[in-house]
C-alpha positions as CSV (number, residue, x, y, z in Angstrom):
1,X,-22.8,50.8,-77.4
2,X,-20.6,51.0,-74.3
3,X,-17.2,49.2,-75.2
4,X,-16.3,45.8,-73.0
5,X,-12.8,45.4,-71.8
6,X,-11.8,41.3,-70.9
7,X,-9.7,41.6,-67.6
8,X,-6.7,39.5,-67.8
9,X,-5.6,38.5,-64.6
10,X,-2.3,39.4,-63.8
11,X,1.0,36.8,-64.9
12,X,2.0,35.0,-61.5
13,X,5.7,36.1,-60.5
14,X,7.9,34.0,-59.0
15,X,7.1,36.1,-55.5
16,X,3.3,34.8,-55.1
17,X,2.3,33.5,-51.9
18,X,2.2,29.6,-53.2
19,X,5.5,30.5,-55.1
20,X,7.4,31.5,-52.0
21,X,5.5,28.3,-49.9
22,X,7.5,26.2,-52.6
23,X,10.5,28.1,-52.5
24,X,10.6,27.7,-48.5
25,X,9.6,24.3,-48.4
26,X,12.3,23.5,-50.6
27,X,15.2,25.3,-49.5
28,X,14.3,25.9,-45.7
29,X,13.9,22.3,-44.7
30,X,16.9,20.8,-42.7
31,X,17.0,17.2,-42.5
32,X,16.3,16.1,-39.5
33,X,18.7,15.9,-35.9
34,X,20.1,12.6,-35.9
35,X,19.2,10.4,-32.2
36,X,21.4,10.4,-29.6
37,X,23.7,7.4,-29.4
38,X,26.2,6.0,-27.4
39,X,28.9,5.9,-30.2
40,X,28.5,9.2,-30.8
41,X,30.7,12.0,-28.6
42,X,27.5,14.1,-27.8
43,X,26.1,10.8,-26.5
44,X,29.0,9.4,-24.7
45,X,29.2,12.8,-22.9
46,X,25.9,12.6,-21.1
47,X,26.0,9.1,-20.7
48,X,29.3,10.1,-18.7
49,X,27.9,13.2,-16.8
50,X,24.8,10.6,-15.9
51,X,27.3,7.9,-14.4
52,X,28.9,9.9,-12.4
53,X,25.9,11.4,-10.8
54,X,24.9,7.8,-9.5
55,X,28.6,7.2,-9.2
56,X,29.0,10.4,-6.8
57,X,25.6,9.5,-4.9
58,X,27.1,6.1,-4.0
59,X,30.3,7.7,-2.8
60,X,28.4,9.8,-0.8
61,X,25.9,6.9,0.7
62,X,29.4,4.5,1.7
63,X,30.8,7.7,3.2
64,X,27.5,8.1,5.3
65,X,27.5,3.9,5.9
66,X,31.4,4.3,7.6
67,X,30.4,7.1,9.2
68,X,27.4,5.8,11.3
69,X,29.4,2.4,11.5
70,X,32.2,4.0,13.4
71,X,31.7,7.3,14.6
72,X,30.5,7.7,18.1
73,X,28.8,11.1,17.8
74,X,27.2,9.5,14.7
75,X,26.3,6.5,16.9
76,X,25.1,8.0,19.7
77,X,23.2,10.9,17.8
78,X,21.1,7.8,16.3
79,X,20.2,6.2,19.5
80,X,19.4,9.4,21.4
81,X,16.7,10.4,18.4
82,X,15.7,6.6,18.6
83,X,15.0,7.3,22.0
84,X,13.2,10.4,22.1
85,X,10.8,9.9,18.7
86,X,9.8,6.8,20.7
87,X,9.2,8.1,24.2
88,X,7.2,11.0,22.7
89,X,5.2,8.3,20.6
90,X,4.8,6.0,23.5
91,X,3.5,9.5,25.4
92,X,1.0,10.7,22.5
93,X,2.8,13.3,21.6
94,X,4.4,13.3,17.4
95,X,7.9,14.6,16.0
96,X,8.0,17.1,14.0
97,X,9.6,18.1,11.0
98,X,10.8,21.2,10.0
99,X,12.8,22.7,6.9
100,X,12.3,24.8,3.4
101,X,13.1,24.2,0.2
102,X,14.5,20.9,-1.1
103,X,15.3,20.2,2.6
104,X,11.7,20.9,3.0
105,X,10.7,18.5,0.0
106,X,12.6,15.7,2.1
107,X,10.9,16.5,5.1
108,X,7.9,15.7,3.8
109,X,8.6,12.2,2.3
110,X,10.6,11.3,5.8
111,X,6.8,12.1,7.8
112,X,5.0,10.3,5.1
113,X,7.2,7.4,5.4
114,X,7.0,7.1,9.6
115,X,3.2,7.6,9.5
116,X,2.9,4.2,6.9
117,X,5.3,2.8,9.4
118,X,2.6,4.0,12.9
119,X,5.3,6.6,13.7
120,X,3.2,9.7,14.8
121,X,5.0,12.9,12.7
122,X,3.8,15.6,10.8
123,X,5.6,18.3,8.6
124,X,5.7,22.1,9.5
125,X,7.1,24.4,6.7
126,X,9.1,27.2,8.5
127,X,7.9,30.1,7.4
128,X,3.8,29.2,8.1
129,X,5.3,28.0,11.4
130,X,6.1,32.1,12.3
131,X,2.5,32.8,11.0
132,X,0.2,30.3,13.2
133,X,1.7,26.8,12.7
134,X,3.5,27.0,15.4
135,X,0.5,26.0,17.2
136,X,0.6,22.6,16.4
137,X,3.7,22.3,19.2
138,X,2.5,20.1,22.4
139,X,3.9,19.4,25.6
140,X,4.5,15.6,24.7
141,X,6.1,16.4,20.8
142,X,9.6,16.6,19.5
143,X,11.4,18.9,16.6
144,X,13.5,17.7,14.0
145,X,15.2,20.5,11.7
146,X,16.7,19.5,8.2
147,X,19.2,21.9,6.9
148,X,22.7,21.2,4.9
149,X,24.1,24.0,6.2
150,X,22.4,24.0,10.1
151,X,22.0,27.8,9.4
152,X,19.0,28.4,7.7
153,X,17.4,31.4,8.2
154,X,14.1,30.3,8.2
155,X,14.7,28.0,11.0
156,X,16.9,29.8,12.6
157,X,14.1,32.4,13.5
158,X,12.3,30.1,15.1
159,X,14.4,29.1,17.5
160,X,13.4,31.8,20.6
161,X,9.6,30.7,19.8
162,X,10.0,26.4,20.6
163,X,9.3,25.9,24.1
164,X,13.0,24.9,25.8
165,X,11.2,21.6,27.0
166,X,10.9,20.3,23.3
167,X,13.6,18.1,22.2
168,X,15.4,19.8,18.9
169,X,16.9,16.8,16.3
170,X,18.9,18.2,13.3
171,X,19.6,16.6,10.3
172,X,23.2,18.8,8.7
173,X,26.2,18.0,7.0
174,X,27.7,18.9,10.5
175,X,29.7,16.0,12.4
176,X,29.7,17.8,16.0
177,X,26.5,19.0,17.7
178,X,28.7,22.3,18.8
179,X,29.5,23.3,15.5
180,X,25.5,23.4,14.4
181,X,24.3,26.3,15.0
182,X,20.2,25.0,14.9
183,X,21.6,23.5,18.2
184,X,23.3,26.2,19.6
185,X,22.3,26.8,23.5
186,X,20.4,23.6,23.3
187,X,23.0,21.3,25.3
188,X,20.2,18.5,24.9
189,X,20.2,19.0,21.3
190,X,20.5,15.5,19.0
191,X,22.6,15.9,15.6
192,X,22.2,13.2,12.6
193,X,24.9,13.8,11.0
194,X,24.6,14.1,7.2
195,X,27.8,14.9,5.4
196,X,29.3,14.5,2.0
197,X,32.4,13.8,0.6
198,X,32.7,16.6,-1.7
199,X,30.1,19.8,-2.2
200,X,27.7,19.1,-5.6
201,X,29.4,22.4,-7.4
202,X,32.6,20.7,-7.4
203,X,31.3,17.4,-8.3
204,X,28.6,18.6,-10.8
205,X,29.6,22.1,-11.5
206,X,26.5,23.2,-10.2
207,X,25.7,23.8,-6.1
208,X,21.9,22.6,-6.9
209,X,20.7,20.3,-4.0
210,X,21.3,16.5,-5.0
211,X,24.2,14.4,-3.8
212,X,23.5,15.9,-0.2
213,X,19.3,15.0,-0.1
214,X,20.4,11.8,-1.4
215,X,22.1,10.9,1.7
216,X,19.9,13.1,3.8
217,X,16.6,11.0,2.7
218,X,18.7,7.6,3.3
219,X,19.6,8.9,7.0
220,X,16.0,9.8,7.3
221,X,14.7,6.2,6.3
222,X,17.7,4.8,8.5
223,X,15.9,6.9,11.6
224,X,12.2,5.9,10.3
225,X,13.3,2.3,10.0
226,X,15.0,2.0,12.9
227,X,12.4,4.2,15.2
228,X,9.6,1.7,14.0
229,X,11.8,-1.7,15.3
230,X,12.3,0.3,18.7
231,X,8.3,0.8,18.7
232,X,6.9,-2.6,17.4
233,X,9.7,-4.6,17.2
234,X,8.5,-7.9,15.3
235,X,4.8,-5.8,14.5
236,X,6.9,-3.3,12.4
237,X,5.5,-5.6,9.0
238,X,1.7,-6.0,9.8
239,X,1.4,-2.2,10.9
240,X,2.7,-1.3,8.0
241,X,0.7,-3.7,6.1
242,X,-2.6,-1.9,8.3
243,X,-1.6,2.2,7.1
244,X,-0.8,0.8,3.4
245,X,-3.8,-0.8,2.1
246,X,-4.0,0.9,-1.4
247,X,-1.9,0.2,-4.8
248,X,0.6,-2.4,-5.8
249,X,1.9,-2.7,-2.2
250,X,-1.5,-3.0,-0.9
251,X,-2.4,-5.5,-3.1
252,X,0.9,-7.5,-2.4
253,X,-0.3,-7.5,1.5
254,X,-3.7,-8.6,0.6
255,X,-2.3,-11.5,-1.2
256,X,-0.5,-12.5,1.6
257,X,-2.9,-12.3,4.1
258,X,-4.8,-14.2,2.4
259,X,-2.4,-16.8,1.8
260,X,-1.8,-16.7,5.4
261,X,-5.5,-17.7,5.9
262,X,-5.5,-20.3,3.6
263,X,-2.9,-21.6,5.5
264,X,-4.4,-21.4,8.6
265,X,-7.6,-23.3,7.2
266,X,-6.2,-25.8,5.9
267,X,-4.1,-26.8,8.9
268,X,-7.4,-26.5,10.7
269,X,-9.4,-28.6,8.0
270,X,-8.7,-32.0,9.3
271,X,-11.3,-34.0,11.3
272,X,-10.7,-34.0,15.4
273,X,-11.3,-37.2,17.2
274,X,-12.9,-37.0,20.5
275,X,-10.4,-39.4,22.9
276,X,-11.8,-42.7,24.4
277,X,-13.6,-42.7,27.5
């Protein structure tokens, strides 16, 4: 008779997979990072570095307010780009806008904001301008560059291919057409000035583009705004109402157009007596 041997299974040591699990889970777990608060330093710290980003942005938008309030470059920059977007408007033709980057990014929110206000503008990124978009250039159309430093290299090499009868607008921190070079040995050039009061690396620490496409998107609304008065004057509100018919400001405008027609019927409701013969 062939001899049976029980198998014992072997005593569990403190090194089994569901010992070690136990082991972990009770002397690897860290109790959990507090919430940031205001009363504590880590808190009060950001909250600090966040205030004086919108504290430095405002700085930066007053600068830009004096600036276009007394400066007669400033001034006149603003009513010769008035002038032009308009004219080439009035003659079919569109502006437009040019830049990279960030610069590019603002570009593209100043052209969507003058098309909902009937201003005729499209964006052109530089470097598909040198392969092929530079085709979208007619006789009747202007160019405006955006650049902080009115040196961009990008732009700058497409300079010698604009035809010399397009009108060139630059948006740069620069405060004198003759120190931008995007302008240079284009006396008819147009400079919107778009400076600020101190470069972001000193303020923040970091050069990374804020404080200065803060002010450049508020000088471009400033042109968009005031480019769409020159064009429709008191028909600035219902053309936009006409090229923004979808969301919450869509819906607004169809509430109050059709306020405006309940007016109108009931001022019309009442009973009109012939006169007496």
């Amino acid at each position: 008779m062939a001899a049976t041997f029980e198998s014992t299974p072997p005593p569990r040591t403190s090194s089994s997979p569901a010992s070690l699990k136990r082991k972990r889970a009770g002397s690897d777990t860290q109790p959990p990072t507090p919430p940031l608060s205001a009363n504590d330093p880590e808190g009060t710290r950001l909250l600090s570095r966040a205030v004086n980003v919108l504290s430095t942005a405002a700085t930066a938008l007053s600068q830009a307010t004096i600036l276009y309030e007394s400066d007669h470059v400033a001034r006149n920059g603003l009513l010769q780009a008035v002038e032009v977007i308009t004219g080439v408007n009035q003659a079919g033709g569109k502006l437009i806008v040019c830049g990279v980057g960030k610069s590019g990014l603002v570009g593209r929110k100043m052209v969507a904001t003058m098309k909902s206000l009937g201003i005729a503008s499209t964006f052109m990124h530089a470097a598909e301008a040198l392969h092929g978009d530079l085709g979208d250039i007619r006789k009747n159309d202007a160019m405006m560059f955006i650049s902080y430093s009115g040196k961009t290299a990008e732009l700058m090499a497409l300079l010698d291919h604009i035809p010399s009868h397009i009108p060139i607008l630059a948006i740069t921190s620069h405060t004198n057409p003759s120190d931008c070079p995007l302008l240079d040995g284009r006396p008819n050039g147009i400079l919107l000035p778009a400076p600020i009061h101190e470069l972001e690396e000193t303020s923040f620490g970091v050069c990374a583009p804020t404080t200065s496409t803060t002010v450049t998107i508020a000088v471009g609304d400033m042109l968009a705004l005031t480019v769409a008065e020159s064009l429709h004057q008191e028909e600035t509100k219902s053309v936009f109402r006409r090229n923004h018919p979808g969301g919450a400001i869509g819906a607004k405008s169809r509430r109050i157009e059709l306020k405006d027609v309940e007016i109108v019927v009931k001022e019309c409701s009442g009973i009109v007596t012939p006169p007496a013969l």
